[in-house]
Structure formats: C-alpha cells, structure tokens
C-alpha angles and dihedrals in degrees: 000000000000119000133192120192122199130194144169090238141332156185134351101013087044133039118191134114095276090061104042078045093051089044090050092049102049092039085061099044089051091050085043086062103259129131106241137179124181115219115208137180125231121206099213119187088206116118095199113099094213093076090050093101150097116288107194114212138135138242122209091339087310108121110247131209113187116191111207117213142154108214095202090047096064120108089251107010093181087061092039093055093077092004104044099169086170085061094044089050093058083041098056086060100073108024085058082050097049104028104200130209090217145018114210096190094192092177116007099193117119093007074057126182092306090080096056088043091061089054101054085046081054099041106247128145114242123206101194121206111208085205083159145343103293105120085053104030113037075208092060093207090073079231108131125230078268097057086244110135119246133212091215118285117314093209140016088265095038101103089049099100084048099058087034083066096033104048113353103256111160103352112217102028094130094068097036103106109249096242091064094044091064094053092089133236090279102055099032091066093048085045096036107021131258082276092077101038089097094064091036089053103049086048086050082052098045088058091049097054105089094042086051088054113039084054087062089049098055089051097059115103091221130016116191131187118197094219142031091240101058087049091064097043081060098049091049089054094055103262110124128265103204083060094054116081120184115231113174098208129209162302125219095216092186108127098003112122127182116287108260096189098226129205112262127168082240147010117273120201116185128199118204126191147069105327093229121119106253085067085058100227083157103051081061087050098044089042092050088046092065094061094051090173092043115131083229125130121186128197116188110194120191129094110307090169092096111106087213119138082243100061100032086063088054086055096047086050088056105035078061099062126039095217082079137096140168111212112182123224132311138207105268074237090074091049090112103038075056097053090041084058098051131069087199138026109215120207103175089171113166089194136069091272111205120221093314106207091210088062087045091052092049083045090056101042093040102250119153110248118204099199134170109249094239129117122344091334081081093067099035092058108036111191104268104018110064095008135281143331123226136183107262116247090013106133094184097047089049091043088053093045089049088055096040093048119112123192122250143141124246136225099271100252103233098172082082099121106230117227085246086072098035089055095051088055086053099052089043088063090041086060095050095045100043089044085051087051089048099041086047094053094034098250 
C-alpha cells in the first residue's frame, strides 16, 4: 500500500512529539513493507512565489516532501489559515504523481483543510489524527490571546480578537460594536467603503472557520483522539462523538531502561519540551526562585535558540540563578540517556496537554513526574502512582512541591502501550479502510 503521511511540520527543521511520532510511525510502515512518503509543510519568510514549491528530500531514510509557503503572502491569509487552497495546489501535484492508497494526516495545521479536501476531490481515504485543537482553537492550545483557557468559541466571532493577535486578521474587531460585525463582508463595504472589505472579509473568514472544519471532519474515514479527554472537548464543541474513535498512541522503547535512582549532591528535575509558554518553563523557574537555598538543580532542555520575548525572559530567569540550565535539544535517541539523568520529570503545562510522550516515556522507565492537573495529564498521573498533581500556573504550589519532593524510583509502568503496537493498530485501520475502498470500486 501506499501511504502519505502529513504533518504540520517535521524533522529536521522541528523537534516535538508529533514529529518523533510521525517519524516512528512511517519508519514502521516502511519496514512493514509499504511505500511511504511524509508531506510536510515549510514556513518560508521569502516573498518571492517561485520558492513557493515542493522540495523533495528524505529523513532518516523516511522520504520527505516539504511544501514551501509564506502564509501572509496568500491571496486571502485569514481563509488560508485553516483553506489554504495555495497549499492544496502544491499539494495536487503530488499527490496526482504518487497516487497513494491512503493519507494519515497526523496533524492537519498549516497544510490546513484544504489538504484533506483535496483527498476526498481525489478520492483518497483519510485517517485524521486530532494531535491537538486545531480544528476548534486556530491557536491550537484553546488558550486565548490572554492566556486565559478557553472551552472552544462561544460564538461564530469568538475566536476574532485571537487571530487578530496571532496573526493580524481584522485589526480592530475588538472595538467594532457587535451589531456591525455581524453585517457581512458584502453589506459592510456598500455601507463602509472598499476600503474596508479587507477587514469585513477576514471577519467573514473567521465565522466560517468551524463549519469549514467540522465538514472536513465528517469526511474523514476515520477520526481518532488520543485521549479520552480530548474526545469529550470535541464533543462539547459540536463535533460527533460516534465519529471520534480513541486511539492512545505510542512509545518508541527503544533505549529506555528502568530508573536506578543514583546518588547525586542534589535533586535534579528536567523539563523537556518546546520552550513556548503554554508548556509553562517559567512557572518551574519562578517556583524554584522562591527556595533560593534549596539543593535543587533544574535543566530545561528544548530550543532556546529562538530570539522571541518568550524565550529571552527564560534566559534572563537562568542566567539568574546558577541550578539552571538550559540544555538545548537532543536526538529522540538520547531520550533515555536524558530520563536516567534526572530524579523528576516536570510538565508544568497551562494548557490541556494531550498523551505527552515525554510523560509516557518517564511512566515506562519509573521516573517521578510532577504534572499540572490539567487535561489528560490528569488521568495519565494519578496522585500516588507516577508522581503528583499540581494546579497549573500556581508558583507556590510548584515551589512547595520542588522543596517537598524526595527522591525514589517507581514501579516501571509497563502498561505504556509501545509505537510497535500502536502502529499495528494503525495498519490494521489502513487495511479496513483501504479493502472497503476496493470492494467498493471492484477492484
């Protein structure tokens, strides 16, 4: 079978769990005898349209498709955020070239809707990965522009004052009175001027973007959560439940050996993961902070190359107190020499964080894990069993919890379910799904 892989982004230009996961995941199909090809998409800053194109290249012995594309650079950016029909047009290409028996979007942001609209024009099943919120929140965290978290939109403009911030869609909705923003794009420019249409138009985009969505949803031929969680916040915000499967997905073991608990002169607590706020770095620097004399060292390890105002004020916090480091980022090969260095695994997370694999990794090897109780990480660290549940933002909590905690090894989890059985699942699900298409055409 032929297997196309999409993702938002990938290796070796991003480092995160969906990409070690995508990477696991087409690796094993390969091995399993399937042609596959991951499609990625590329950010460029460029404003010239000739490098808007496929650049055809390989990871790790994985072929690798990278769509180039500059968002604000698309005839209507507000529509292509979650539409990109520029995207879609690289896209058709090769999909018409390759022809693949079967897309795996295993996260549908920046290659957007469009993509898997283009597969069901072409007649290609979709399997659709919810790894996030995206298709509710064009965040994808459901935190607001405030940090404040969100349920889902409450209304069809709700999420206007987010993608004005994020990415500068309809400047100045938030003081545009309520009555006129719901004139549409038409009558607002005979009643306001052309000169207004732009701002008109991205509004008329941002209501359009959950129906859009959810259509694409209900097209897919298999829809899977990763927790049961997530399922229900999808439910809540109108997508359906009996089209939504939950499917945990898994652990590359490779490399991870049982926790020994070595002696050290202090505790060390690590954080991995993307240094961005939603994630919460700083809640573990401020908490740590607050005990000054306390035998606690701290290594943060994600890319702290980025000159954004985020991750400058991490480096201010470390460079203030000589516990922290800042370790960079690591091969998910290392992923193990990393857990056997640390006594405690922090995820501060602010967010509903959704089956880190980085938590499931500390689960399987018996290291402690000090986690907000917030999204599925509530169910996947129950208080007393993988370590302790804390409120989310809460400095003193956290700073309690840092001068409280002892140091022990756990029980290795080994009801962690491996990537070598979650793909099988998978394939398993590619098979169905590809006999009922060929049954279906005669083949």
């Amino acid at each position: 079978m032929k297997i196309a892989y999409f993702t938002h982004q990938y290796f070796p230009l991003h480092v995160g769990g969906t990409e070690v996961y995508t990477h696991g995941l087409a690796a094993r199909a390969s091995k399993a005898g399937h042609a596959v090809r991951v499609i990625t998409h590329v950010e460029t800053s460029s404003l010239d349209v000739a490098d808007y194109r496929a650049v055809h290249t390989q990871h790790d012995g994985v072929p690798l498709v990278e769509l180039h594309h500059n968002l604000s650079r698309a005839a209507h950016p507000a529509r292509a955020e979650f539409d990109n029909c520029e995207v879609a047009q690289l896209l058709k290409h090769e999909l018409e070239a390759d022809k693949p028996d079967l897309v795996h979007a295993v996260h549908a942001m920046k290659l957007s809707g469009a993509a898997l609209s283009l597969c069901f024009d072409l007649k290609i099943p979709v399997v659709l990965t919810l790894a996030d919120y995206w298709f509710i929140c064009p965040r994808h965290t459901l935190l607001r522009w405030n940090e404040k978290l969100c349920a889902g939109p409450a209304h069809d403009l709700d999420c206007a004052t987010c993608l004005n911030r994020l990415h500068g869609f309809a400047p100045g909705a938030e003081f545009v009175p309520a009555g006129w923003l719901r004139l549409g794009s038409r009558a607002a420019a005979r009643i306001f001027g052309q000169q207004q249409t732009r701002f008109w138009r991205d509004l008329e985009a941002i209501r359009n973007r959950q129906p859009y969505l959810k259509r694409i949803f209900e097209q897919a031929d298999r829809v899977i959560a990763l927790s049961d969680f997530q399922k229900q916040m999808f439910v809540t915000n109108g997508f359906s439940e009996d089209k939504i499967q939950v499917l945990h997905h898994g652990l590359d073991v490779q490399g991870l050996r049982p926790a020994t608990g070595q002696q050290r002169h202090s505790v060390k607590i690590i954080y991995v993961g993307s240094l961005v706020y939603h994630k919460g770095p700083h809640i573990l620097l401020q908490a740590l902070a607050r005990n000054p004399d306390l035998k606690v060292s701290l290594d943060l390890y994600g890319d702290a190359t980025s000159t954004d105002s985020y991750v400058d004020s991490l480096k201010q916090l470390a460079a203030a107190d000589q516990r922290v480091r800042l370790m960079g980022t690591f091969a998910p090969s290392e992923m193990g020499q990393v857990l056997e260095s640390a006594d405690a695994l922090a995820m501060p997370a602010l967010w509903y964080e959704n089956e880190p694999l980085v938590v499931k990794a500390a689960r399987y090897v018996g290291l402690p894990v000090l986690a907000s109780d917030i999204g599925s990480l509530s169910d996947s660290i129950p208080n007393g069993e993988h370590g302790r549940l804390l409120k989310p933002g809460d400095v003193n909590a956290w700073a309690e919890a840092l001068k409280s905690f002892r140091p022990g090894v756990l029980p290795p989890d080994l009801s962690v379910k491996t990537i070598d059985d979650n793909a099988r699942e998978l394939f398993a699900i590619y098979e169905e799904i590809y006999s009922n298409k060929c049954a279906a055409q005669n083949i």
